[in-house]
N, C-alpha and C positions, 0 to 999 in steps of 0.2 A: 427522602433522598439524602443520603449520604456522601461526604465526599473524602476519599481516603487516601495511603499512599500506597505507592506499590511496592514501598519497604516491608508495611504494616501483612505479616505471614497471614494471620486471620481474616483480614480482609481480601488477602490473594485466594484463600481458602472458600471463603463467600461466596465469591465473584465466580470462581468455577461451578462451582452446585448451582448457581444462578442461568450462569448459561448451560448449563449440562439439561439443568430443565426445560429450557427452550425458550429464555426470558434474553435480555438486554442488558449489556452493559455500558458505561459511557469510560471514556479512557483517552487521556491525551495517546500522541500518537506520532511521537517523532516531533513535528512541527505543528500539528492540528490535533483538536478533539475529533473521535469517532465513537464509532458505536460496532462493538463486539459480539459475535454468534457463535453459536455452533450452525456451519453451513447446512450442515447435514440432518438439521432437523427438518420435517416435512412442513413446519408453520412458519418458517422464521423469512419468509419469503412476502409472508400476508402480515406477521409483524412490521418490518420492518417499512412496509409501503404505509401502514398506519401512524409508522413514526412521522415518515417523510413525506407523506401526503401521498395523493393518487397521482401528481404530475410525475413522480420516480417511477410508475408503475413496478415493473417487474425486470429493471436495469440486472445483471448477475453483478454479488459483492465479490470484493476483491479477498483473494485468498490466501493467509500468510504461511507458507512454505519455505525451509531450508533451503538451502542451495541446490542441493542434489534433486530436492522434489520439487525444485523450479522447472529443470531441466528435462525431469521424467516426464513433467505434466504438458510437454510444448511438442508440438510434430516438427522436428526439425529438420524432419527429409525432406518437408513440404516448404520449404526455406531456400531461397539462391544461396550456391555458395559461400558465398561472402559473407551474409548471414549467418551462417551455421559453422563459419570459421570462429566470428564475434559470439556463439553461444557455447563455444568448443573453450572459449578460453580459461583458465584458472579464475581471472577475477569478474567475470560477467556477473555470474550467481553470488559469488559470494560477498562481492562488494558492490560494483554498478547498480545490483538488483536492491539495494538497504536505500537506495536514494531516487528509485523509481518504480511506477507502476510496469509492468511488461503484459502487453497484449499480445496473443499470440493462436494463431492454429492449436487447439488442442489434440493431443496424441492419443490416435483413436483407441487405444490398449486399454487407457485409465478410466477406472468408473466412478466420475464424476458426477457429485449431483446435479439434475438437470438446472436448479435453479443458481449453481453457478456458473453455467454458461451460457453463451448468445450463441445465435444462429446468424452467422457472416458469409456471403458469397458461399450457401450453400453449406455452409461443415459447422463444427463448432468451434466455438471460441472460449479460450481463457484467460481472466487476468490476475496476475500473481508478485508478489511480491516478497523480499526476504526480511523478517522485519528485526534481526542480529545485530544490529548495529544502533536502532530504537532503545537510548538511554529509560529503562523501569519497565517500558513497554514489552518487551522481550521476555522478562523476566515472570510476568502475567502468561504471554501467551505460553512459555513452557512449560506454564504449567498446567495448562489447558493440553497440550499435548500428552502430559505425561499423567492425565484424569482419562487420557480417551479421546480427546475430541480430536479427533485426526485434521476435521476442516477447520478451522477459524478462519471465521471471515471476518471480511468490515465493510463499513463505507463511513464518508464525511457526516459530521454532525449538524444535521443543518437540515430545513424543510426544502423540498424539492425547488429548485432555483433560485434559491438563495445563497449567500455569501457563506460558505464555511466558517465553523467558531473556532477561534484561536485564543480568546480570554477565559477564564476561569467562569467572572460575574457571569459572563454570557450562557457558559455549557451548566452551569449549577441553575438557571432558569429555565436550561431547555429539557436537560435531565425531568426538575421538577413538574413542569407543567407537563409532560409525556410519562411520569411517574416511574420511571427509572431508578432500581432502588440504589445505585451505587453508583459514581463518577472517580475516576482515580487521577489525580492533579497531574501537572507535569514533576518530573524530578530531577531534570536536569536541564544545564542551559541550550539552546540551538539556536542557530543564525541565520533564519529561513521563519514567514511565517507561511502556514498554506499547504497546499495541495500538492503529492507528489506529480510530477510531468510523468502521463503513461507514454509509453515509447510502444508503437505498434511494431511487430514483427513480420512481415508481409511477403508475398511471389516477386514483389518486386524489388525489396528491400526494407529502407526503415523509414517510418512517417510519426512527426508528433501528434498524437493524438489528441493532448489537452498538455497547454503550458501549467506549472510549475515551480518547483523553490528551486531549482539550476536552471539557469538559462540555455538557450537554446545552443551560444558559440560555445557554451565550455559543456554543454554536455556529449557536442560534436566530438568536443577535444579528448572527453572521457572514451566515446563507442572509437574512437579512430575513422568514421563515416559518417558521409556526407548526411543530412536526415531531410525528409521531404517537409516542410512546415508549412503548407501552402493553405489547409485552413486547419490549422489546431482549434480546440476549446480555449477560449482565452482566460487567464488566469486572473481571481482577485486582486492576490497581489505581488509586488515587485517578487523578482528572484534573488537567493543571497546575494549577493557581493563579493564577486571575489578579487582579491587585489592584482591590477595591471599587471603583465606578463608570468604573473605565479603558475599559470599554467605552459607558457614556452616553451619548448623543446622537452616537454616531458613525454615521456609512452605515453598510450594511452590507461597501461592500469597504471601508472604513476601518476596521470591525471588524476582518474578515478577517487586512487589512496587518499591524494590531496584533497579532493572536493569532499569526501566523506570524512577525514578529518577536521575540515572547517565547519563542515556543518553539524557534527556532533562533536565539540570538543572534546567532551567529557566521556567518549566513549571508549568502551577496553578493545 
């Protein structure tokens, strides 16, 4: 196992042929280490449960998607109003979406691989994310994009219920002992450590589906709506910090702007 940067071009070069084969890669990940696919391979589903043990069984990974192909990939007719005003917006996708998981009604048009979606109340389900704003990480995945791999997927680094890794020491023993031939460090700083909050997309409205690195009041203040939180997944750990009333009387994509500038500083 190797561990490299996402500066280093040959090692970005590697890492795609690696997953283009249908192998694993490990890669910081915004605020956590993950582990990177090609969705769309037919093994990477029996990989990836051997990574994380048989308690993960057969979860769908989350899919990294552009703004636009946030949007294609969600039934948004299948959405209360309100809902589908908050996915209508300019900065849903393009920024809300870099700082959280979105679960959602998948739109029945797009041919999804089966093993990135669940079966919810009957239909399917997708969960997606834009990962643009992910300082080194971004830069990896588009190039996976631009090799072919239309799906990239992920999910957290870690054995099925356990604590997600956010240390290096930690993802370079898990890499090794799982024989992962490449990990790509972090490369820039962030002020969150952990798991994105997916934010489910529902007939009713909006519900946390699993806390994360925004809190709950300010990610309110981000969607501009109320969010159901009555049992989320609870989270390892704390959520950033953000300073008393920094988010007051702002919109909500001025929230948004804010919360995603604090939590990537160093991002363009």
């Amino acid at each position: 196992m190797e561990i490299v940067s996402f500066d280093d071009k040959g090692a970005v070069a590697r890492a795609v042929e690696i997953i283009r084969s249908g192998d694993v890669v490990g890669a910081h990940f915004g605020t956590v280490f993950g582990l990177i696919v090609d969705g769309a391979d037919a093994g990477v589903a029996e990989r990836i449960m051997a990574i994380k043990g048989a308690g993960r069984g057969f979860k769908p990974l989350g899919i990294c998607v552009g703004a636009q192909e946030l949007i294609d990939l969600i039934d948004g007719a299948s959405l209360p109003p309100v809902v589908q005003r908050l996915i209508g917006t300019a900065w849903f996708a393009a920024e809300l979406a870099c700082m959280i998981a979105v679960r959602a009604p998948a739109h029945p048009t797009n041919r999804i691989p089966e093993h990135l979606i669940s079966e919810h109340q009957g239909r399917p389900w997708v969960q997606v994310f834009d990962p643009r704003r992910m300082p080194g990480t971004f830069g990896f995945i588009e190039a996976l994009w631009h090799a072919g791999v239309q799906w990239v997927a992920a999910t957290s680094m870690n054995e099925a219920g356990s604590t997600e890794i956010v240390g290096i020491e930690d993802a370079a023993e898990f890499c090794g002992r799982h024989r992962l031939p490449l990990l790509f460090e972090s490369s820039a700083p962030h002020n969150a450590l952990g798991s994105l909050p997916i934010l489910e997309l529902n007939e009713e409205g909006l519900r946390l589906d699993r806390e994360g690195i925004i809190a709950l009041a300010d990610l309110e203040r981000a969607v501009g709506l109320p969010i159901d939180a009555s049992a989320p997944i609870p989270a390892n750990f704390p959520p950033m910090q953000v300073p008393a009333g920094l988010l007051d009387d702002l919109s909500p994509a001025a929230a948004t702007l804010t919360l995603v500038g604090l939590l990537y500083p160093d991002a363009e």
